[in-house]
N, C-alpha and C positions, 0 to 999 in steps of 0.2 A: 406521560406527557404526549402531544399533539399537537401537530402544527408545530412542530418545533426543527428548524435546518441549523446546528450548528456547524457554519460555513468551516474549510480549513481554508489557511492562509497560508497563499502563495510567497515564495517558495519555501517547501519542507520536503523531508522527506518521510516516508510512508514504508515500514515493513508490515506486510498482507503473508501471512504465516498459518498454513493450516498442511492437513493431508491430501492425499490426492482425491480427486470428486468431495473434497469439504464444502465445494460452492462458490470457491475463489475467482474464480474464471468469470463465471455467471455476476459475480458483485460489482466486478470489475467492468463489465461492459454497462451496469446501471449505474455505476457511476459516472463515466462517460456519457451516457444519456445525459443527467443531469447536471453536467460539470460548470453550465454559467450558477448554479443556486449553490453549488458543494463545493468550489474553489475559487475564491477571492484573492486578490484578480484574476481573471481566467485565462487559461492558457493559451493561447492563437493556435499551438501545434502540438502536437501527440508524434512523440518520437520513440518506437516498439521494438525494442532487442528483444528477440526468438532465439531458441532451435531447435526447434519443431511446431514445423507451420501447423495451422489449428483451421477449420472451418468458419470459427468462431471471426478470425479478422475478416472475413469477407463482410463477414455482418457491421463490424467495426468502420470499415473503409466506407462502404455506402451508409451508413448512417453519417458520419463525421457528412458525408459528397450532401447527403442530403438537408443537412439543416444549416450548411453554411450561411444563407441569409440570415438567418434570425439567430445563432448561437456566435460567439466571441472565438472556439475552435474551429479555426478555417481549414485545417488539413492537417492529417496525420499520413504516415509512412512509417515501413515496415523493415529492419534492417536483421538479417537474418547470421547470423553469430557462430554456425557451424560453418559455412561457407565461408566468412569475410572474418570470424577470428575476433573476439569481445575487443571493438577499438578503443583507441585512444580518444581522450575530446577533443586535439587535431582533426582526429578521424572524421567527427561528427558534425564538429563547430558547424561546415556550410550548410548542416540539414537541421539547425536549431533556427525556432524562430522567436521572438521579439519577448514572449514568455512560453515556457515549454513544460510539456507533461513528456517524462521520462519511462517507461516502463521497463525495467530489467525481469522478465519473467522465464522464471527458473533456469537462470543459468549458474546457478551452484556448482551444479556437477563438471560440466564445462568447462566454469573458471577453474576447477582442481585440474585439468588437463595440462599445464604448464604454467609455469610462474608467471608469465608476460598476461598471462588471463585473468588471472589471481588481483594483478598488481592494479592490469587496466579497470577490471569491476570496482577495487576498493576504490579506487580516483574517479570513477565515475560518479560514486552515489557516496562519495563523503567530498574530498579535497575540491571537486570540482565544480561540484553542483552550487555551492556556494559562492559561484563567483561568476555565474551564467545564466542567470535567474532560470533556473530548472526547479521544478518539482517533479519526487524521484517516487515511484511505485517498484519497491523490493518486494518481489512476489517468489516466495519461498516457503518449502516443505518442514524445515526443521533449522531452529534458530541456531544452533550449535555443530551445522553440519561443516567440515573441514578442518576440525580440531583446531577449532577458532581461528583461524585466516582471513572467515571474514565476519569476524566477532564486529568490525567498525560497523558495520550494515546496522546490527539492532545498537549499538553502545548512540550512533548518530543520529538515529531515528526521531522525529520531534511526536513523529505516533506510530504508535502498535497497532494493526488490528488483526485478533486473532483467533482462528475457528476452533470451535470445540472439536475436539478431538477426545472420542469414548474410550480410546484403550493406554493414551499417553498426555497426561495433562503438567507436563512438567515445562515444556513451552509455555503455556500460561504462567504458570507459577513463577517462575521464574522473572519473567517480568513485574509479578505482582508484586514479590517480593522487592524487586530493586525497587520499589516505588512505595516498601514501608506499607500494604497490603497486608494483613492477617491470610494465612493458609485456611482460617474457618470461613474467614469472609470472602476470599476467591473460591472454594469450595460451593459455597451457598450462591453465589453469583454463575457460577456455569451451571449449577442446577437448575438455575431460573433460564440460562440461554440458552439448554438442551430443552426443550420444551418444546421449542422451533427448530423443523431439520433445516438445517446451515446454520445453525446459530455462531454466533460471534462475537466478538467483545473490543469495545475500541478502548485503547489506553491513552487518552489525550494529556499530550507534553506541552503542547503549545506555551508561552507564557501570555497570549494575548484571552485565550478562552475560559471560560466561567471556571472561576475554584469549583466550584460544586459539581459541576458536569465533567471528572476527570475520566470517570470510567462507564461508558455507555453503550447500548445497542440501538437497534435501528436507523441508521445516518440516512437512509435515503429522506428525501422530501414527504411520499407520500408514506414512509413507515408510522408506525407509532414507536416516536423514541424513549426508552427508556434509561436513565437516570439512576446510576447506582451510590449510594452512598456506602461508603467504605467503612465510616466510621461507628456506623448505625445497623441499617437494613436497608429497603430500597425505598425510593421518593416514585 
């Protein structure tokens, strides 16, 4: 398919799961590029838990400084989580704005530094998000890491999107699995997504988005998206 954007709807939350240099990083700032066509309604601010500052937000921050007139994302800011300790949404509340993009990227490890880290991560991106019109980007290495503490992350997620990974495809599976997926059929589906280096696979939960488009590639605007049918082969 072509010419095809199916928008997500604000607010959800969003687990982004792959290895390190899968592409995740690099996805993530196109879609901020294109965030008035790829999230309905759009978000006015971009709020970015770190720890470990990246080159990459400088590119973030002036691009957000740069299209303020013509984009609905008027300002993002950067809250750096080694330093100031994964807060509370007390903590955050005055730096939310009127709808928000959330990014918790990779602070897994972190959050297992103490319970109070643990506790504040899950509340941030399940109990709280849901009551502050956030939409949450869980940007993480491995679904299962912390001997499940924060299993809420993908159990809340309204989508999955997740990179192929050559040497461990049990993150996929896994989720294909909860979602009543054949192991032949998600098998033959990353065969098709490895084809493309970053490939990827989005597992859409939505209850508002097309039955038929539950599990697709290509989300950006100018991609070609493709359309997998689970039950069949691919559309």
């Amino acid at each position: 398919m072509h010419d095809v954007t199916l928008a997500f709807q604000h607010p959800f939350m969003m687990t982004i799961c792959g290895p390190t240099q899968s592409g995740k990083t690099h996805l993530m700032v196109e879609m901020i590029k294109n965030i008035d066509e790829l999230i309905v309604p759009t978000p006015d601010k971009l709020l970015y838990l770190y720890t470990a500052e990246q080159p990459i937000y400088a590119e973030i921050t002036h691009l957000v400084a740069e299209r303020r007139e013509t984009s609905a994302l008027k300002s993002c800011e950067f809250y750096d989580c080694t330093r100031l300790g994964i807060p509370t949404i007390e903590n955050i509340r005055p730096l939310l704005g009127q709808r928000t993009l959330l990014v918790l990227d990779n602070l897994m490890v972190f959050a297992m530094s103490s319970r109070e880290n643990t506790e504040n991560l899950n509340n941030l991106a399940t109990r709280d998000s849901h009551h502050l019109n956030l939409s949450v980007f869980f940007v993480c290495q491995n679904l299962n890491y912390g001997s499940g503490k924060l299993r809420n992350m993908r159990v809340n997620s309204m989508y999955h999107l997740l990179f192929n990974n050559h040497t461990d495809t049990r993150d996929i599976e896994l989720i294909a699995r909860n979602k009543g997926i054949r192991l032949p059929t998600i098998r033959k589906i990353l065969a098709d997504v490895s084809k493309k280096q970053y490939g990827y696979v989005l597992f859409d939960g939505c209850p508002h988005s097309p039955a038929n488009a539950r599990v697709r590639t290509g989300i950006l605007p100018n991609d070609c998206t493709i359309i997998y049918d689970t039950e069949k082969q691919f559309v």
